[in-house]
C-alpha positions as CSV (number, residue, x, y, z in Angstrom):
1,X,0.0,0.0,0.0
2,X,1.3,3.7,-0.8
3,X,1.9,5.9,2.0
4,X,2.5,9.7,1.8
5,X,3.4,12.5,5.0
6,X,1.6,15.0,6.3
7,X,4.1,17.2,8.4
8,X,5.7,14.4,10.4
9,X,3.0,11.6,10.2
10,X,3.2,8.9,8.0
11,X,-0.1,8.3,6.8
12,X,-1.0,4.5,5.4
13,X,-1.0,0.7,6.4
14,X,0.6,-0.2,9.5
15,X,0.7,3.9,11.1
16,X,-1.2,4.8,13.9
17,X,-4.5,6.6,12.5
18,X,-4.3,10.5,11.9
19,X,-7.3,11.7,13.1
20,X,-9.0,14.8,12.5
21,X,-11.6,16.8,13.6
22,X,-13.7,18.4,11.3
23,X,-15.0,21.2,12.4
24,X,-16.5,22.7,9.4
25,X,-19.5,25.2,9.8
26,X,-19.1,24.3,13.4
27,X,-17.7,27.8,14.4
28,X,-20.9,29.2,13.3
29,X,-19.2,32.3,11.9
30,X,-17.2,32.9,15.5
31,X,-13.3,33.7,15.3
32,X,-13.2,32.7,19.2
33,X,-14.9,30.0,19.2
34,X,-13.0,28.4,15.9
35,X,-9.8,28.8,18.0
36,X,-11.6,27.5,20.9
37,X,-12.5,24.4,18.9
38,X,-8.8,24.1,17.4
39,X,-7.7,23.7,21.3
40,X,-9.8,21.2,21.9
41,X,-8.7,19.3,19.1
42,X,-5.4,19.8,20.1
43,X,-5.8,18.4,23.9
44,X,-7.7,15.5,22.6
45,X,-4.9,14.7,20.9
46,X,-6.2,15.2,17.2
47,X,-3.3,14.8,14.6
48,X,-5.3,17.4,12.8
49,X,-8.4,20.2,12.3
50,X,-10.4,20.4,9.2
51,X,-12.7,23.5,7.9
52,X,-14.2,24.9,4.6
53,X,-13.8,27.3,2.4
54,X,-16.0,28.4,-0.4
55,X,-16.5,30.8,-3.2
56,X,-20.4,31.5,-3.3
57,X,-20.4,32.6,-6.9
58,X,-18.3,29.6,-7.8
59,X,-20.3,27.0,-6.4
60,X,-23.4,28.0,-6.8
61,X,-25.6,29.3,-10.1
62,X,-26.3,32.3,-9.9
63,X,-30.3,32.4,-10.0
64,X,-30.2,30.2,-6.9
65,X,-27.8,32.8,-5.1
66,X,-30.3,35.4,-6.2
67,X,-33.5,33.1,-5.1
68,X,-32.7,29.7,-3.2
69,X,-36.2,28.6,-3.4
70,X,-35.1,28.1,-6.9
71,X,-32.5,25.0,-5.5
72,X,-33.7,21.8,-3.9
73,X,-34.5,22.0,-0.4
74,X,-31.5,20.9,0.8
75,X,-29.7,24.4,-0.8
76,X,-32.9,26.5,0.5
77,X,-31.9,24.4,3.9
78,X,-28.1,24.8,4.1
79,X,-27.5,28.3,1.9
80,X,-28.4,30.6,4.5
81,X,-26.4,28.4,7.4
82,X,-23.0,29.0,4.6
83,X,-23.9,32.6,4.5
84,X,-23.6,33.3,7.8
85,X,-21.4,31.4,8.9
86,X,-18.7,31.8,6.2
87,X,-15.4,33.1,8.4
88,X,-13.5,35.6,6.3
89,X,-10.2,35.3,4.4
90,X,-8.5,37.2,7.2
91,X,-10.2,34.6,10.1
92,X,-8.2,31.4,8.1
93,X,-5.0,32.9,7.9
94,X,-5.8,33.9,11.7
95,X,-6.5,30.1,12.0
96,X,-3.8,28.7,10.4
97,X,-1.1,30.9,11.8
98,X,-3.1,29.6,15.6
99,X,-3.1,26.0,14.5
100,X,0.7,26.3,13.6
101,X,1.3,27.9,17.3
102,X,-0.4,25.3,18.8
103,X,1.1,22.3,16.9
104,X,-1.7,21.0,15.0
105,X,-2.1,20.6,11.4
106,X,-4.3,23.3,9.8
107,X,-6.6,21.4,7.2
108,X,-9.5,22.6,5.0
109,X,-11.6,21.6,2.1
110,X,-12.1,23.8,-0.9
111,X,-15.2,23.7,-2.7
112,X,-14.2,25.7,-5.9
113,X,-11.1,26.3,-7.3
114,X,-10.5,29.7,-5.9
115,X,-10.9,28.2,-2.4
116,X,-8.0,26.1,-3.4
117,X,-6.3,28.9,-4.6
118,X,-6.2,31.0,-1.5
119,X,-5.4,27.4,0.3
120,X,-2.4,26.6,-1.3
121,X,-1.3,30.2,-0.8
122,X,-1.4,29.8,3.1
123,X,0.4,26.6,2.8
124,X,-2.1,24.0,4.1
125,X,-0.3,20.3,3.5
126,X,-2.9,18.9,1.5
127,X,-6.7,19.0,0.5
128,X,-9.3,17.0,1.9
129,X,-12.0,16.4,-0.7
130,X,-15.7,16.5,0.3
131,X,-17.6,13.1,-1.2
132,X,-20.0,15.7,-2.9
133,X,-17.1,16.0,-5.1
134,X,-15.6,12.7,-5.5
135,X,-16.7,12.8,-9.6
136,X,-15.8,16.7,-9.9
137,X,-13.0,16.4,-12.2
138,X,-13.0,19.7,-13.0
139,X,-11.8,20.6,-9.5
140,X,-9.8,17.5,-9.2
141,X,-7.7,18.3,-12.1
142,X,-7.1,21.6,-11.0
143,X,-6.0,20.8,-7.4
144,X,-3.7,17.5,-8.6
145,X,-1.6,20.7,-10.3
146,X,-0.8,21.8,-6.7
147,X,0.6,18.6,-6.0
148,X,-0.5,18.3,-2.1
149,X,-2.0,14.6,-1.1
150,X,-5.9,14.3,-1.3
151,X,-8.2,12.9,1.0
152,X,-11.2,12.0,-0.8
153,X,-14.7,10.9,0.5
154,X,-16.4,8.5,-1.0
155,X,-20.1,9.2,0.4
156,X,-23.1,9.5,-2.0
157,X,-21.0,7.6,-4.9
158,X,-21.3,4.4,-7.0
159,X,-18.6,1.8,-7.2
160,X,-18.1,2.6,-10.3
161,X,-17.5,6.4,-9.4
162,X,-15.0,5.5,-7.3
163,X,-13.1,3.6,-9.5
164,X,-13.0,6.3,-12.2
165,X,-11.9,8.8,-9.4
166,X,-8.9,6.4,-8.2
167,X,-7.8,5.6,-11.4
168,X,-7.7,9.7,-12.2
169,X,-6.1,10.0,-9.4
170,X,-3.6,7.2,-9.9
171,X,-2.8,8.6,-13.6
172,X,-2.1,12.0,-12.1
173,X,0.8,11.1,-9.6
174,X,-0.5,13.1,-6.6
175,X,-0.3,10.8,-3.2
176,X,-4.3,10.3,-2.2
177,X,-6.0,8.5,0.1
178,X,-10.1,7.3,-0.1
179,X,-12.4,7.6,3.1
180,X,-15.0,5.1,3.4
181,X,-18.2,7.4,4.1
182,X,-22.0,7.5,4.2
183,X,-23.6,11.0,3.6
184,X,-26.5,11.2,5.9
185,X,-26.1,13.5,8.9
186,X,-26.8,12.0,11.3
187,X,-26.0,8.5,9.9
188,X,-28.2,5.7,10.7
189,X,-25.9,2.3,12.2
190,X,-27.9,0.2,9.7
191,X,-26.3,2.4,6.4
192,X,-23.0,3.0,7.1
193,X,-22.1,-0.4,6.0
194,X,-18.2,-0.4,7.4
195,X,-17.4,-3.7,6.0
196,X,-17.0,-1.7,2.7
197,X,-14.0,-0.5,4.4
198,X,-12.7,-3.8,3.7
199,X,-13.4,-3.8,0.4
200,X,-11.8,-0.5,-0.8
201,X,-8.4,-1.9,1.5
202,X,-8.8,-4.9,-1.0
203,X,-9.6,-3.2,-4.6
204,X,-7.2,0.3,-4.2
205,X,-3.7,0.6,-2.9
206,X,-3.5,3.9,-1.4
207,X,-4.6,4.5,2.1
208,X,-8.0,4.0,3.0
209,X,-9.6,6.1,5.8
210,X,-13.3,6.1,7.3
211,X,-15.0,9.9,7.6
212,X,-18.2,9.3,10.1
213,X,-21.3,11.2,10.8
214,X,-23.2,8.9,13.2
215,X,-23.7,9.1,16.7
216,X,-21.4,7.9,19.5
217,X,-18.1,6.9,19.1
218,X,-18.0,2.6,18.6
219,X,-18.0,3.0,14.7
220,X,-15.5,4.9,14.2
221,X,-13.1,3.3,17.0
222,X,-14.2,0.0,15.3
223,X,-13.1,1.7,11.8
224,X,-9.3,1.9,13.0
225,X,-9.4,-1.4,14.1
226,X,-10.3,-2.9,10.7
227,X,-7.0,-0.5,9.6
228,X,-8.4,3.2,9.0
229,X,-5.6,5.1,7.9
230,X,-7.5,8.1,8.8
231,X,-10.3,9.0,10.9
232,X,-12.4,11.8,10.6
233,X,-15.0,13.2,13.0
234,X,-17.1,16.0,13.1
235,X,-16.5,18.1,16.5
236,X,-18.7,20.8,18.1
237,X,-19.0,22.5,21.4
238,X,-22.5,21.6,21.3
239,X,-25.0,19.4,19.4
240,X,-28.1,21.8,20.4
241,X,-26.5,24.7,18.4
242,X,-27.9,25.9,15.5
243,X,-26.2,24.8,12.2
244,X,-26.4,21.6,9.8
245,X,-23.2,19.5,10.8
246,X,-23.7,19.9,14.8
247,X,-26.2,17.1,15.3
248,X,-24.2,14.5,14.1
249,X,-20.7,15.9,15.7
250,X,-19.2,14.8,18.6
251,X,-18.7,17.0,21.6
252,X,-15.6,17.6,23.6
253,X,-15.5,14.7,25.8
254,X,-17.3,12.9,23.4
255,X,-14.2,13.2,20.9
256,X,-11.9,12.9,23.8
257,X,-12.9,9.9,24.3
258,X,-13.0,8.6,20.9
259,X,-9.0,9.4,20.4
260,X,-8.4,7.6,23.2
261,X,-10.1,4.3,22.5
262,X,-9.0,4.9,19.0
263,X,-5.2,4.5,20.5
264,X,-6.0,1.7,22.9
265,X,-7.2,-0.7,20.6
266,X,-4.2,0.7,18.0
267,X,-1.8,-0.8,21.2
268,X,-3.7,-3.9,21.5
269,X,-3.9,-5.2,17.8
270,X,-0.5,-6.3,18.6
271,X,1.7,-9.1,16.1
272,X,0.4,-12.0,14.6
273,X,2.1,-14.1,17.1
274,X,1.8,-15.6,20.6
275,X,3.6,-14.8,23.5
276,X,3.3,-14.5,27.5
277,X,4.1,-11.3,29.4
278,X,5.9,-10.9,32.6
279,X,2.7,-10.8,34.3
280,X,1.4,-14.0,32.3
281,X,4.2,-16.1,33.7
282,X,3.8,-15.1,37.4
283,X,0.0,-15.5,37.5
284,X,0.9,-19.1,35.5
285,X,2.8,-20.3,38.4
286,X,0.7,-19.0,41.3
287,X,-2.9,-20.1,39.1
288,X,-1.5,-22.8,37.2
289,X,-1.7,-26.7,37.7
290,X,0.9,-28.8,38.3
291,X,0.5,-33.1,38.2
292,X,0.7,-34.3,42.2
293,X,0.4,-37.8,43.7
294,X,-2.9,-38.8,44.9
295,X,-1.1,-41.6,47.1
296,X,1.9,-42.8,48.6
297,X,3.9,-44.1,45.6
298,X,6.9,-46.5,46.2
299,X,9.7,-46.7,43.9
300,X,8.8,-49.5,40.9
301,X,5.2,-48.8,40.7
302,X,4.1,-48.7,37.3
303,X,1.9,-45.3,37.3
304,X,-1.4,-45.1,36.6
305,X,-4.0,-42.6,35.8
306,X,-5.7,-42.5,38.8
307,X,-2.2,-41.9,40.7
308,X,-2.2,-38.5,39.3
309,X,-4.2,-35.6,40.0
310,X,-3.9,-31.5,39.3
311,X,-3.6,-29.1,41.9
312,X,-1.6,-25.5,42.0
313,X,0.5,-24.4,42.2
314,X,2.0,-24.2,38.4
315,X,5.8,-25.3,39.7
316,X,5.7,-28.7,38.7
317,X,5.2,-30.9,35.4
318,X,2.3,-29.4,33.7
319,X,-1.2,-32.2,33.4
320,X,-0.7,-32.0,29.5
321,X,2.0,-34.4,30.4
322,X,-0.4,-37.0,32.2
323,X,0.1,-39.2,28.8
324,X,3.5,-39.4,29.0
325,X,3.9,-40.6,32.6
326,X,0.8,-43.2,32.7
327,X,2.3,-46.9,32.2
328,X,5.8,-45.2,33.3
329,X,7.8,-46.8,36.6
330,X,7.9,-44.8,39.8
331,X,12.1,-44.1,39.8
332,X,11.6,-42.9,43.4
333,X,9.3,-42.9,46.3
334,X,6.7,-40.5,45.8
335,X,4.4,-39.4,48.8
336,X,0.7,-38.3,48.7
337,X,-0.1,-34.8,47.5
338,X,4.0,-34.5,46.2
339,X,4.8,-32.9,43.0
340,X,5.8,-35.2,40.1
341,X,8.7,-33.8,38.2
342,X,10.8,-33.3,35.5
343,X,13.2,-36.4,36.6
344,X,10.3,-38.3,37.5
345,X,9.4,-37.8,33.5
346,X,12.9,-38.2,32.3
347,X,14.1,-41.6,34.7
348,X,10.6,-43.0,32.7
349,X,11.5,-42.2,29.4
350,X,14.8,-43.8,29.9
351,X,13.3,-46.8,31.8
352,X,10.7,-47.0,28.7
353,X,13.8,-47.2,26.1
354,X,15.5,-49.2,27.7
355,X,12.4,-51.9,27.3
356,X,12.3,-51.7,23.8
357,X,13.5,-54.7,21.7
358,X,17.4,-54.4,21.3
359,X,17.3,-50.7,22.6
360,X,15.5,-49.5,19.8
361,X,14.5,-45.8,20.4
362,X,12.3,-44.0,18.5
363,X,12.9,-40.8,16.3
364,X,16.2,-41.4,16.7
């Protein structure tokens, strides 16, 4: 799988998940309370914070900027929220030069191509591209030329779009990553259908990332176990405020939370190997079993199974080895409740040899 760097995270298979918190609209138009948000991210430990930028007259037609009722209802819905929210050229470069204080990547998705512009002037390290615009080669052509990695969406796209994206993308050189994503806010559990996640880590080799919009926190911690190269969450101070991304964001401790588990379970995955810690081995010998006499035995007794018993603690031959002292002769005198041992084991394996026919011995 391909890889690419953002500042000093590697970004792919086998990397710790960057995580960013998107917080969009979620300023609602408010300097202080953008920077306020960026902090947060920050002390959640977010690798990064995401907003948007747009050019009104490049996005939209202009008879729907001059009526919205002329748009579906989803433009009449969010076109006001965009208007008023919009923070000024002066407020990103404020954000960006606070993000860069702070030590947290400034992110930020352009919707037009002078958005991208004014982006790659204030040096943002790459684009992250909204799933409405997975298909918009127009602006995907146009911001492959600034040669910073994409992060594409993939919500509210066919298969088939998403192929034809990645293989633009491949053909243009630029280091991109896809993000597994349903477009519903809030998203319903039974839609966002993660074991697609799967599927794009199969079919594409770039990184593949998970952008969420439902509720709680289990998804998206699930996400980066399955191997989410990125995460992306929506954060807000407060899912009662008044805007269309705040319902299906996460609050503070909400998102806290999330980057913690997200890292806990990024500790536990572990190798695809078995071993015991420190702490395994001492609770083996104080919890374990070890075989012990359940009579007086005298030296010569052929052993039986009923001769044999397991009680701890773990010090002794383990009972996995009950087959290979049954039919064995006793080499010493073994009292009731004593452990059996390792020369108990070995004196029978020589006494059992040296029975064989002409001292045969096997696997030799």
């Amino acid at each position: 799988m391909n890889t690419f760097q953002i500042g000093d995270r590697i970004i792919g298979s086998g990397q710790p998940a960057y995580i960013i918190a998107e917080i969009g609209l979620n300023h609602n138009g408010q300097l202080h309370l953008a920077k306020a948000m960026v902090d947060i991210a920050k002390q959640a430990g977010a690798d990064a914070v995401k907003f948007q930028k747009r050019s009104l007259k490049d996005l939209y037609q202009k008879k729907i900027l001059d009526d919205p009722k002329q748009g579906e209802k989803g433009v009449q819905y969010i076109l006001p929220f965009i208007r008023e929210f919009e923070l000024s050229d002066s407020d990103f470069c404020d954000i960006s030069d606070y993000c860069r204080s702070q030590e947290i990547t400034f992110m930020c998705t352009p919707w037009d191509r002078p958005s991208s512009d004014f982006l790659s002037a204030i040096g943002v390290p790459a684009f992250k591209v909204a799933s409405a615009d997975l298909t918009n080669f127009d602006l995907l052509e146009y911001l492959v030329q600034k040669g910073r990695p994409l992060m594409l969406s993939t919500g509210m796209s066919t298969e088939s779009e998403i192929e034809s994206t990645y293989n633009f993308m491949k053909e243009s050189g630029v280091p991109f990553a896809l993000l597994h994503c349903n477009s519903t806010y809030p998203a319903p559990f039974r839609n966002i259908n993660l074991r697609y996640l799967q599927t794009l880590q199969e079919k594409y080799d770039v990184p593949i990332g998970y952008s969420g919009h439902e509720k709680g926190i289990s998804v998206s911690v699930v996400a980066a176990s399955m191997g989410a190269s990125i995460i992306e969450r929506h954060l807000t101070m407060d899912r009662t405020l008044r805007g269309p991304d705040h319902a299906s964001s996460l609050e503070p401790q909400g998102f806290s939370r999330m980057v913690r588990d997200i890292r806990n379970v990024e500790e536990a995955m572990g190798q695809p190997k078995k071993w015991m810690t420190r702490g395994e081995m001492m609770n083996r010998t104080v919890l374990g079993k070890s075989l012990v006499a359940t009579q007086d035995i005298p030296k010569g007794t052929s052993l039986t199974r009923t001769m044999m018993t397991a009680k701890s603690p773990g010090k002794g031959i383990s009972p996995q080895r009950i087959p290979d002292l049954v039919g064995k002769l006793a080499v010493r005198d073994i009292k009731a409740d004593e452990e059996f041992n390792e020369r108990d084991l070995g004196a029978a394996e020589t006494q059992r040899q040296k029975s064989l026919p002409g001292g045969f011995r096997w696997g030799v």
